[in-house]
C-alpha positions, 0 to 999 in steps of 0.5 A: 548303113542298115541293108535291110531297113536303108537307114544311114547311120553314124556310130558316135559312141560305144559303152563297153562296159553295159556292151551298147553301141550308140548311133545317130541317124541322118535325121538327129534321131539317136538309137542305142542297140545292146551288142548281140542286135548289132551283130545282127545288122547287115551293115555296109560302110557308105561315104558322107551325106552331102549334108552332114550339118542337117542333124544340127540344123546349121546353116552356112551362117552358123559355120564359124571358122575356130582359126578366126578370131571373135570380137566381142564389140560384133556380139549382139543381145539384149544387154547391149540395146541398153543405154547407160545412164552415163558414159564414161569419160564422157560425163561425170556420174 
């Protein structure tokens, strides 16, 4: 976190090369600060928001498990509310 202006941060890249750190914000909004404004900061570590997800805009929903297996056949879009002209092994074409 910045002392002086309180924004909570997350540093999620470092550009060693062009001497950049790259940070995203609470919000989603992302900063870049070339190294000499970074040393500037008066920065001190905090814990974890209570709400990590709200820069990706997740809900509860959209937290899928990668352990559990996905079923295609449970996919829903639009080519799937389109019938066929005929059903294999059901009727000849």
């Amino acid at each position: 976190m910045d002392v002086q202006s309180g924004a909570t941060f997350e540093v999620v890249a470092l550009d060693t090369q062009n001497q950049l750190v790259e940070t995203q914000h609470i919000d989603g909004e992302i900063s870049e600060y070339d190294i000499e404004s970074w040393r500037q900061l008066r920065l001190v570590a905090v814990a974890e928001p209570d709400d990590w997800r709200n820069p990706f805009e997740m809900d509860g929903e959209e937290n899928h498990d990668p352990d559990l297996p996905f079923h295609p056949e449970d996919w829903s879009g639009p080519l799937n509310e389109i019938e066929p002209q005929y059903m294999r092994g059901v009727e000849d074409p």
